[in-house]
N, C-alpha and C positions, 0 to 999 in steps of 0.2 A: 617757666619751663620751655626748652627748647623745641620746635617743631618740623624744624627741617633737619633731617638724619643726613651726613654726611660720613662718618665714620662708625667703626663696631662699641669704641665706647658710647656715643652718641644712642645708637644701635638698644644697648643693655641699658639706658636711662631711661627708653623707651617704658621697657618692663614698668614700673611706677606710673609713665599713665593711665599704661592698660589697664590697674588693679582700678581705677577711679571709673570704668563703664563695664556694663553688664553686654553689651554686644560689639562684637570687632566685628567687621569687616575688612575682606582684603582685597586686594587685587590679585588677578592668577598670574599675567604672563608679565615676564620682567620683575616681577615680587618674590611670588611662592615657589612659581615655576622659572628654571631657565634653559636657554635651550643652546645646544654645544654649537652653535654655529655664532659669528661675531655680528652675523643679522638677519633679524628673522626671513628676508628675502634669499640668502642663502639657502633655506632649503629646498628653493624653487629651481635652484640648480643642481641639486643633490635629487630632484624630483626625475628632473631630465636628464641627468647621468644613467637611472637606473631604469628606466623607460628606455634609454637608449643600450642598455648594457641586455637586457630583457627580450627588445624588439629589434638590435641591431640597427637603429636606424633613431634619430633625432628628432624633435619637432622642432621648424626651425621659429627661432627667438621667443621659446615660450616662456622664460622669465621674464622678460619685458613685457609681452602677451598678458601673464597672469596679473604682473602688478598695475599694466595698467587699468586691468577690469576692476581689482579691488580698488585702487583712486577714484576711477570714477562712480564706482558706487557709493564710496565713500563721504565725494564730495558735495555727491546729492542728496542724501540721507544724512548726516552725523553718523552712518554705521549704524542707523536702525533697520534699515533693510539689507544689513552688510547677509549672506549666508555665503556658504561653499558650493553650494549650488546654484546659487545666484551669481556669483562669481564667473562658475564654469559657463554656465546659459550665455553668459556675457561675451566671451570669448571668441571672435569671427577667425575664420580662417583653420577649423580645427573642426575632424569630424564628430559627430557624439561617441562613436565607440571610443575613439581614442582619448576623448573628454575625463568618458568614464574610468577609463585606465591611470588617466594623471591623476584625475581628484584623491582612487584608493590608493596610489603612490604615496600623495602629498598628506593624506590621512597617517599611512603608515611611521613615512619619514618623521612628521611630528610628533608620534609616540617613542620612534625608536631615540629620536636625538634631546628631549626633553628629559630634564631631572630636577630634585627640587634643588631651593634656593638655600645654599645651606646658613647663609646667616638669618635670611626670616624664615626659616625650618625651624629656629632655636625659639624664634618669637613664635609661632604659630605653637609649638608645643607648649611653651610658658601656656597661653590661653584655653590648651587643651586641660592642664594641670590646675589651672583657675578656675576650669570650670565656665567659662565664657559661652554666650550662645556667639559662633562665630558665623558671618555671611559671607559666602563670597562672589563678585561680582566683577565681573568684565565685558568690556568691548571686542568682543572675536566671535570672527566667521564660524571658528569649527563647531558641528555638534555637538550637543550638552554632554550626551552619551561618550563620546571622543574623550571632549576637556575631561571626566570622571575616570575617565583610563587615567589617561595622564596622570591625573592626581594620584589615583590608587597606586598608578604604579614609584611614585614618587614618596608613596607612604601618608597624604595628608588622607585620610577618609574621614574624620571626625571634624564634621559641622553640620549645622542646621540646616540650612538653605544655598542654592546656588542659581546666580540670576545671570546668563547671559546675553546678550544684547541682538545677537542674529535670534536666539529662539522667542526671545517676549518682545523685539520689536520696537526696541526703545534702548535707550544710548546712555552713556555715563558723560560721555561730550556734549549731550544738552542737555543733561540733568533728570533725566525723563525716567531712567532705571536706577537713578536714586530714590525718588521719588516713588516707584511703585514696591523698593524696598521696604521704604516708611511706613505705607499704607500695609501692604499685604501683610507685614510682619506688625502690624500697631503697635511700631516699635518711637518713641519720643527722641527727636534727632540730638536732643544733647544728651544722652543717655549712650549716644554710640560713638566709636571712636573708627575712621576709616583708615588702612596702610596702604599707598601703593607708591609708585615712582611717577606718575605722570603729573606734571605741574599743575596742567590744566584740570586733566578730566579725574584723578585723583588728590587733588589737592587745593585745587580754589573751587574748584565747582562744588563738591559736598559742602565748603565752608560757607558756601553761597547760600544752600541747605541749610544752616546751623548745624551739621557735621563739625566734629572736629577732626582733624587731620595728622597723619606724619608721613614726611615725603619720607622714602628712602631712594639710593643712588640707582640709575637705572644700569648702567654698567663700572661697577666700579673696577679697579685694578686690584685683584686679590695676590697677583704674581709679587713673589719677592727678586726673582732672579730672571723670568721673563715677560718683558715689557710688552702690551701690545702696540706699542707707539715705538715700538725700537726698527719694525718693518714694514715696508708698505709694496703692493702690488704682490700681497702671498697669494698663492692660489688655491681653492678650495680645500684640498684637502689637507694643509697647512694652518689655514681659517679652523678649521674643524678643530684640529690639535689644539692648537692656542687657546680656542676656547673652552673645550676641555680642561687644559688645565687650568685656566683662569678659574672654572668654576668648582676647581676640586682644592687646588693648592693651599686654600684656606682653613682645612680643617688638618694640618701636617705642620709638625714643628721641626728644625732642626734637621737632623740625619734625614728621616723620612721626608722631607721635603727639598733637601738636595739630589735626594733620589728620585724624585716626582718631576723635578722642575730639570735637573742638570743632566744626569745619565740617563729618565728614563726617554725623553724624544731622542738624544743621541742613538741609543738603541734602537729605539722603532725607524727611525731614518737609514739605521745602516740595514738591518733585516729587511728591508723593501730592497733596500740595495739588494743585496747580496741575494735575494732573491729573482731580480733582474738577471745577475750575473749568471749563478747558476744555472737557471733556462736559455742563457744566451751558450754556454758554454756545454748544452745539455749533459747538467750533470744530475743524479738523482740521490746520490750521496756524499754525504759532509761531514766533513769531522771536525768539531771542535777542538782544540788543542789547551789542554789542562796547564794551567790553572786560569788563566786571562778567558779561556774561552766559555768558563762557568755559567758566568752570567750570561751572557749573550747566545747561548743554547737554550738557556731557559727561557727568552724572549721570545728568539724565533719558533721553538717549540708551540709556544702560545699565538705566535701569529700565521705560522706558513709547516708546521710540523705535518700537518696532513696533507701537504706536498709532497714532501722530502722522506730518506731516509736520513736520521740526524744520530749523531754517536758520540760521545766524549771520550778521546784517544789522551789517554795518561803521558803526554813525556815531558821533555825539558830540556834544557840544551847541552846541559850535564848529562841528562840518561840516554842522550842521540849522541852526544860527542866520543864518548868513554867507547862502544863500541868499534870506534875508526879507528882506536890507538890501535890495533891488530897488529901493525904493522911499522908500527914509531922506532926510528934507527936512533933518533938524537933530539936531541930538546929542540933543536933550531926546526925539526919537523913542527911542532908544539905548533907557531904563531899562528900558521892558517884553520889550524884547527878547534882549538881553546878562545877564550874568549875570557881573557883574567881582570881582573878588579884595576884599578888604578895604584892602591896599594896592596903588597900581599904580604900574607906570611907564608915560610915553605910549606906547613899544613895544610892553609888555604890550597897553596897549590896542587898537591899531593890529593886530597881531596877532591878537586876538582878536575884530576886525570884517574878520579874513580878508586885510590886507595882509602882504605879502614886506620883511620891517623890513630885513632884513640892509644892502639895498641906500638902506637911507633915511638921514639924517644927523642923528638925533636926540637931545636931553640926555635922557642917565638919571636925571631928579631922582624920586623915590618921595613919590606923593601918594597921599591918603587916596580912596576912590573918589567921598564925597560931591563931591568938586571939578570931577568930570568932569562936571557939571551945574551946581555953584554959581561955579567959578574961571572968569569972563569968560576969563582966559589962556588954559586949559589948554581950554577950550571953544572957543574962536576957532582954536587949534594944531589939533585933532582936525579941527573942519569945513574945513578946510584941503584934507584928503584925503577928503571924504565923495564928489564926484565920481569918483575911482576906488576908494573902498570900493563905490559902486552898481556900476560896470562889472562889475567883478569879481564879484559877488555876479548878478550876471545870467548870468553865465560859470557860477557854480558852482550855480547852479538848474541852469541847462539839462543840465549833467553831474551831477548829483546825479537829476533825474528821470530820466534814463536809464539811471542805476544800480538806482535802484528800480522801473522797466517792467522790467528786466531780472531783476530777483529776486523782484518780487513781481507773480504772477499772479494770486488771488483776490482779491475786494472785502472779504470780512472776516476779519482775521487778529489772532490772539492774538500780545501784544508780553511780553517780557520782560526784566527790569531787576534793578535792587540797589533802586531808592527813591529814597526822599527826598521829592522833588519832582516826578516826573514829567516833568521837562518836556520830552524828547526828543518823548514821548507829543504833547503840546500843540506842538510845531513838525513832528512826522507829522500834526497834522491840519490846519496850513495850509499847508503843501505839498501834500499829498495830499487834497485835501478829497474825494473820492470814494472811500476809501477808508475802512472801518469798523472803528474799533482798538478791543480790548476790552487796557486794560494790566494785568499781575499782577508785583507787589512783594515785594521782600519788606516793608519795612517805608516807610509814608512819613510825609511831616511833617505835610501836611494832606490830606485828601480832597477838593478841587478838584473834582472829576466821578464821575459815576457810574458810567463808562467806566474809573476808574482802582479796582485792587481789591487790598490789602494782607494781608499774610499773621499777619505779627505785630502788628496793628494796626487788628480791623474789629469786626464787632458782636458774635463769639465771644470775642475776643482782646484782650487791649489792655498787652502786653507790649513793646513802642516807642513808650521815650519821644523824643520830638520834642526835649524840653529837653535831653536829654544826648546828642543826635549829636554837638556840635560837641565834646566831653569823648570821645569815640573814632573817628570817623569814617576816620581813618589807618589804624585797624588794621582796621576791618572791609570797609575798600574795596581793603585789599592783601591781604587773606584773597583775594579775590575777582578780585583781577587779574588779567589775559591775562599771555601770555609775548614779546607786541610791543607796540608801541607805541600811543596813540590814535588815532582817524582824524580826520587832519588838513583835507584836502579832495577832492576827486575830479577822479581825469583820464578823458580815454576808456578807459583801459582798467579804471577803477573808482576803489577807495576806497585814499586815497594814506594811509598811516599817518605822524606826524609823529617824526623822524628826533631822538630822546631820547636822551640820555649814557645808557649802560646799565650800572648799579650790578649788575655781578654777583654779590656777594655775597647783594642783594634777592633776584634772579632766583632762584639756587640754593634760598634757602630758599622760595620762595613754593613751585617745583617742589615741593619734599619737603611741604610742608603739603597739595599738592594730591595727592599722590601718596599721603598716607597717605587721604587723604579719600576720594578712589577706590576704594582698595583694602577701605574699608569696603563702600562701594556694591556690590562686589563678591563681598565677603560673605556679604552680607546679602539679596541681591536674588533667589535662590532659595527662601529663609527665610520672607522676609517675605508677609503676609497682607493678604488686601484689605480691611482698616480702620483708621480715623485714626490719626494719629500728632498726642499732642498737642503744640501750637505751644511749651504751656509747660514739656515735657519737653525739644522738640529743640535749646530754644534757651538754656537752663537753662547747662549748661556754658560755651556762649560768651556768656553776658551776665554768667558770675563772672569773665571773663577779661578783659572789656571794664569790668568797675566795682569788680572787686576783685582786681585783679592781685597775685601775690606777688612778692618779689623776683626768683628765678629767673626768674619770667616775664617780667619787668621785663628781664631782663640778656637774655633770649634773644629780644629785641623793640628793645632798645636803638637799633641799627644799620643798621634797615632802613632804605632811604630810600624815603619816600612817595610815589610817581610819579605825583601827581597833574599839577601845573604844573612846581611848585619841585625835585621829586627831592630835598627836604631832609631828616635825617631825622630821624623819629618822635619821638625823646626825646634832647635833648644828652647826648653821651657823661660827659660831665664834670664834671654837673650835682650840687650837694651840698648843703648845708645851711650851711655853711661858706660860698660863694659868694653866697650869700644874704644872709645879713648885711654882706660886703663891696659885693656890687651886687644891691640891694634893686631895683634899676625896670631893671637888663638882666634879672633874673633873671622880674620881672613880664612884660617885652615879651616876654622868649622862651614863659612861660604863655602868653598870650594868643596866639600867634602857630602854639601846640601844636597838632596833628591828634589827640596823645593823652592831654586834661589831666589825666586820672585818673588815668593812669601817670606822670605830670608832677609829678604831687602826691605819691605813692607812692615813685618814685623819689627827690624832694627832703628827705620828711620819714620815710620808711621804718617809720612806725609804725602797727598795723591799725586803721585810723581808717575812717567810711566818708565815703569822697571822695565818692564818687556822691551821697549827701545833699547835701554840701555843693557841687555839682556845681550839683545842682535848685535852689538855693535862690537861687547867686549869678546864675544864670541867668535865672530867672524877677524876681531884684531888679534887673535892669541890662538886660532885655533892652525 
């Protein structure tokens, strides 16, 4: 039987040795326990962040200070005389009050940032359900009373004994606190079986004992989508995140864990942002803008709500546009205003200058949009009904401003969106022209005004590209989707959403994406520390998702349907390489007509190619 654990199968083979001894032993820190920092001297800075947030003032280089008092106690002792007060005593150049002030910091922060281990969580409980007398035993400074929070709070409370090496004075590094386990517990050492990560002082020293042993990994990589070897020189409160969800991401499959790992740091990284902004632009109110701005109200609600006033403002670029037609003499007025599909039908059209098609008697032929301006026809047909596209459009001003005197009371308010283009932004300020919008993005195509302010895309940043929206834009607007429908137009009693075939399969996974995203938020949001988060850490994972998809991702993306207009979806199910050589120009239209052409390309020719290159390139030669 195997004795060195490296992986989770490895992990559950475990199980069967345990059943062969009556007493486990574990190790706490690194084993049972883990703590959201990528090392446990990070919290010595997280010590002095909050001392200095607290007292307005530093100590200067007290992480170097702390670690070097626990080395050299360490290195004179084996860590039998390691304590936390031994520690601090140690310490030159630091008053006692102030001593006392870091130690209950660094007490605190180790309660607040430890959690348990969630895969020996699974083995510790197998042994509680065994029935096992379990030991636990470690080398650390903190208080016994401290380490029993921790645990408690972490959920393990059920074992027998717990021996640490600052309180009984003896070490697991020289065998000494093995050794008085034996005895005090007249417990026969092949009768026990010890867990922990350390080579030495878990794993050959009990052996040395007649212990038997199973190393487990001291930090393994749980992330599926983020690496922590992907960046280096993060800074603390980056470290934090990361580790966070290293130590969470493992217990999330699928939907829920694209949600954890891909949209939810996107999220947390723009809401610091856009919290930045706001105070910079002192604003105290924000509006979300339905449907993109769903999710991302619900994040910063949970991070920075008791800031802000925050509000979910219903429109759409259909129920802002329809009101401008007031005034529309001729179609050719249309192009600055409208914003039509690539292909249309006159319905479509009709439709989206705000008339009721159902009841109208019109041929579904599909034209290219250019015609809606060049086909004398199809031009002549539209101004046909531009007399009651105006009526109508006068009806939905006068219900659209009373939607917005109704919801928005102050003259100048922070907007916010997914991007692009802004343009909801630009038809708020001819509707409302007394009204002073300051918009924040996440990502847009061009900077238009100075009024519009982008997150992945400004004078820090320059992480969205504009030429490859149209190469994923489906997936990243259904990361972002509400759980109803658009807002179609307004009645008196407000913003009417438009009445969508609803693909519950979409529905279900977008929940679980948002749901793991959340539960990040949630997290994390105790944890985290007031400074940046950078654009090009948070957004790292979902721009490999969005330009270098793998097949798995590919298969579990496959089926959504993009509810933009069409509800078509994302990637032809049936799409092959095969298909391709048989219909060479269906297999083209259905590219070009793609919300996700990088996963279009991916799924047709499934070889690790970089699409995204060749993304930019055809784009920029055709566009």
């Amino acid at each position: 039987m195997k004795y060195y654990l490296e992986n989770d199968s490895d992990l559950q083979k475990s199980k069967k040795i345990i059943d062969k001894y009556d007493y486990i032993g574990f190790d706490i820190f690194d084993t049972l326990l883990k703590r959201n920092t990528t090392s446990p001297h990070d919290i010595f800075e997280i010590v002095n962040y909050y001392f200095k947030k607290e007292y307005s003032r530093s100590i200067e280089e007290f992480p170097k200070k702390r670690i070097s008092s626990e080395t050299q106690i360490w290195e004179k002792s084996y860590g039998e005389e390691l304590t936390l007060d031994f520690i601090y005593d140690s310490i030159s150049n630091i008053n006692e009050r102030d001593k006392e002030i870091l130690k209950e910091i660094e007490i605190q922060c180790e309660i607040l940032y430890c959690q348990n281990n969630l895969r020996l969580f699974d083995l510790y409980n197998y042994c509680v359900k065994r029935h096992k007398s379990i030991v636990l035993i470690s080398d650390m400074y903190l208080p016994k009373n401290v380490i029993k929070k921790m645990l408690s709070n972490s959920g393990i409370t059920q074992y027998s004994d717990i021996f640490i090496s600052g309180e009984e004075h003896k070490s697991k590094a020289r065998g000494s606190l093995f050794d008085l386990v034996l005895s005090s517990k007249n417990i026969n050492p092949k009768n026990m079986l010890f867990i922990g990560d350390s080579l030495k002082s878990d794993f050959l020293i009990p052996r040395f004992k007649k212990i038997n042993t199973i190393k487990v990994p001291t930090n393994p990589s749980n992330c599926q989508y983020f690496k922590q070897g992907d960046f280096k020189n993060l800074n603390l409160n980056e470290r934090v995140l990361l580790s966070c969800i290293n130590n969470n991401a493992y217990k999330y499959k699928d939907y829920n864990r694209i949600g954890y790992e891909i949209l939810g740091p996107l999220l947390i990284g723009f809401c610091y942002w856009l919290k930045l902004e706001l105070k910079k632009y002192n604003l105290n109110n924000v509006y979300f803008l339905s449907r993109d701005g769903f999710i991302v109200k619900k994040a910063f609600d949970i991070l920075y709500g008791q800031e802000f006033n925050t509000y979910y403002f219903c429109v759409s670029r259909k129920s802002l546009s329809v009101p401008l037609l007031c005034d529309v003499k001729k179609v050719d007025n249309l192009r600055e205003l409208i914003k039509f599909r690539k292909n249309e039908t006159l319905s479509g059209v009709l439709n989206r200058l705000g008339l009721e098609v159902n009841s109208l008697d019109i041929s579904e032929i599909t034209f290219k949009r250019e015609r809606i301006f060049n086909d004398k026809n199809i031009t002549k047909e539209i101004e046909k009904y531009l007399p009651e596209i105006r009526k109508n459009a006068k009806k939905q001003k006068s219900l659209f401003l009373k939607y917005a005197n109704e919801h928005i009371k102050e003259n100048r308010i922070g907007l916010v969106d997914i991007g692009w283009h802004g343009s909801m932004q630009d038809y708020l300020h001819d509707l409302l022209p007394g009204l002073s919008v300051e918009g924040f993005y996440f990502g847009l195509d061009r900077n238009v005004s100075n009024k519009k302010h982008a997150y992945l895309n400004n004078s820090e940043n320059d992480l969205f590209d504009p030429q490859l929206i149209s190469s994923f834009r489906g997936v990243i607007e259904t990361f972002f989707s509400a759980y109803h429908g658009s807002t179609d137009s307004y009645s008196p009693n407000g913003a009417v959403f438009c009445k969508e075939s609803v693909d519950f399969k979409t529905l279900e996974i977008i929940k679980n994406i948002h749901q793991g995203a959340i539960q990040l938020v949630q997290d994390v949001n105790r944890l985290l520390l007031d400074m940046p988060l950078s654009a090009n850490f948070v957004y790292y994972p979902m721009n490999q998702l969005l330009t270098k998809p793998t097949i798995s991702e590919i298969k579990l993306f496959r089926d959504i349907s993009f509810s933009d207009v069409t509800n078509k979806k994302l990637l032809p199910s049936d799409l092959s390489f095969f298909k391709l050589l048989l219909h060479p120009y269906k297999t083209y239209k259905l590219f070009m007509d793609s919300d996700w052409r990088i996963g279009f390309l991916k799924q047709l020719f499934k070889l690790p190619l970089r699409y995204d290159s060749f993304m930019k390139f055809i784009t920029k030669k055709f566009s």
